[in-house]
N, C-alpha and C positions, 0 to 999 in steps of 0.2 A: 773925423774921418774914420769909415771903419776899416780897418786893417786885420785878414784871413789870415792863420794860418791850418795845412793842411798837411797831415802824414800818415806814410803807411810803412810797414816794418821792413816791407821784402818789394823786390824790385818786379815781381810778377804781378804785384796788388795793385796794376793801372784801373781797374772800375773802382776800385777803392777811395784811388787818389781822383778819380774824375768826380765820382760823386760825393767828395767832398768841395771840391771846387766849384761845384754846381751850386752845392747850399751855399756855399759861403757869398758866391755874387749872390743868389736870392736875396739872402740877409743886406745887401747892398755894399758888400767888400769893394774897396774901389783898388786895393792893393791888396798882393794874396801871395803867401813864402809859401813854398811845399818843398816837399823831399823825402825820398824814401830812405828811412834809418831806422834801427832798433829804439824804441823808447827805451830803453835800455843803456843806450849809449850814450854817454857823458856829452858826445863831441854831435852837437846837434846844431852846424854851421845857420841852417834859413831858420831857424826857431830864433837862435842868436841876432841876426840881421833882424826878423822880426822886431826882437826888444827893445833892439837899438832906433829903431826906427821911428815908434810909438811916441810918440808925444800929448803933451798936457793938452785933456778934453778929448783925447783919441779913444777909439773903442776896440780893443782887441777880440776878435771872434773865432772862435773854435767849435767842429761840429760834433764834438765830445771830449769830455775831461781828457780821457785816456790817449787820444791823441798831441797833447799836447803832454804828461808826463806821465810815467808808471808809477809812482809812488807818492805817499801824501804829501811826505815833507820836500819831495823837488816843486811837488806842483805847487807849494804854500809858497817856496823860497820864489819860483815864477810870477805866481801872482805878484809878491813883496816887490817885485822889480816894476811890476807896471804900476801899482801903486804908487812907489814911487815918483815914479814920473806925470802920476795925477790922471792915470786915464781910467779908464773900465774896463770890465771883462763881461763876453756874452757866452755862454753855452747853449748852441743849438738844440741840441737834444733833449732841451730841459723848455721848450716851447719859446728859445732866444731870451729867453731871462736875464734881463739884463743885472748881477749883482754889483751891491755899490760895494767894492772893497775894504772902504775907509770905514765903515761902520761894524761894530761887534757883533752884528745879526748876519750881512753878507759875508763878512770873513768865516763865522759858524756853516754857515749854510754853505760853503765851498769846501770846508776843511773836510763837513760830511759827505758831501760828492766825491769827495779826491778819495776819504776811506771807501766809500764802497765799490770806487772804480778799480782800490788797490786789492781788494776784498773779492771782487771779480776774478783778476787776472788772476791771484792766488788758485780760486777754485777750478779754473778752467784749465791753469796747470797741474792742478793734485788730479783731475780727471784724466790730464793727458798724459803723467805719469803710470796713471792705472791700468788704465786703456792699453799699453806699450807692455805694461808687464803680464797684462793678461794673455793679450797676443801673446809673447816671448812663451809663456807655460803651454800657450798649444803649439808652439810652434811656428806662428802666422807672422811671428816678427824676428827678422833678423838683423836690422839696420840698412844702413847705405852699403850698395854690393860696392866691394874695396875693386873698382872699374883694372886701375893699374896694375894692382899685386894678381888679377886673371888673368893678365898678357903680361907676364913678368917673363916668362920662359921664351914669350915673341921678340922682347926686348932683348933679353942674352942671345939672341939667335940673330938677332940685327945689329949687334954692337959686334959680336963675334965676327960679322961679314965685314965691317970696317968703318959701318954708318954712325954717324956720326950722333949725340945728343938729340942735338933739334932735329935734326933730320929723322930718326924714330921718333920722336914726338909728334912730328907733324903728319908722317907715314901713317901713328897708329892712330891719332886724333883724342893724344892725352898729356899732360903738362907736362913741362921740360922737366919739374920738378920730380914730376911723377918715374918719369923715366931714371933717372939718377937713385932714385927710392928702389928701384927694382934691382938694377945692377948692385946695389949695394945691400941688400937683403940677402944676399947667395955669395957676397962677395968671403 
């Protein structure tokens, strides 16, 4: 059986997550985990269910290294679990190449994918690091406008009239939290 998984970081990336759903049935996934979470994040519940799922002779498919972990030594620890369990791994991206795990040539030839996938993401962050600070010296970049702390004086002025928490929150169309953050900035 072959068994999909598919992810994307941020919960806007739906063409993201379709068009990996799309290759993955091509490839002839007959069961397919997705979920939008940070590869970044430890707590990756349908990758998990994935795992557990997999069994001996199963083929697990993925339609890029980096979706499936940001760094070499989780993706290697990933790999070690299907191994385990006797299946295979395919990477789409790599023309469905099916690697045989259990051998020192497929485990090589993965460890090297997983480096340059981690090798990537590096460099796309040192770019977007640069990118942010170049913006920043002309000027072009200030961050997230802080939405709450610009109606912070609406908020004392509606808290003063008698209303209540939620009730500015929902008046101004900004979190409850946000609201309490205000009043207690001046407080």
């Amino acid at each position: 059986m072959h068994i999909g998984y598919a992810r994307v970081s941020t919960v806007d990336q739906d063409a993201g997550l379709d068009a990996q759903i799309r290759d993955l049935k091509a490839a002839g996934c007959t069961r397919i985990f997705q979920e939008k979470v940070s590869g970044k994040d430890t707590k990756r519940p349908k990758l998990a269910d994935a795992l557990d799922f997999v069994r001996e002779g199963d083929t697990l498919v993925v339609t890029k290294v980096d979706r499936m972990a940001r760094s070499t030594a989780d993706f290697l620890g990933l790999v070690d679990q299907v191994k385990a369990k006797g299946a295979s791994f395919v990477v789409l991206s790599l023309g469905g190449q099916t690697f045989d795990i259990g051998t020192p040539t497929g485990k090589l030839m993965l460890t090297m994918l997983a480096g340059v996938a981690e090798f990537e993401r590096e460099m796309m962050l040192e770019r977007q690091r640069e990118g942010i600070a170049k913006a920043r010296e002309e000027g072009k970049y200030k961050g997230r406008p802080r939405t709450v702390m610009s109606q912070a004086e609406k908020v004392r002025e509606l808290k003063a009239e008698g209303m209540s928490a939620v009730n500015i929150a929902k008046t101004l169309g900004i979190a409850r939290s946000g609201v309490y953050r205000a009043l207690e900035e001046n407080a």
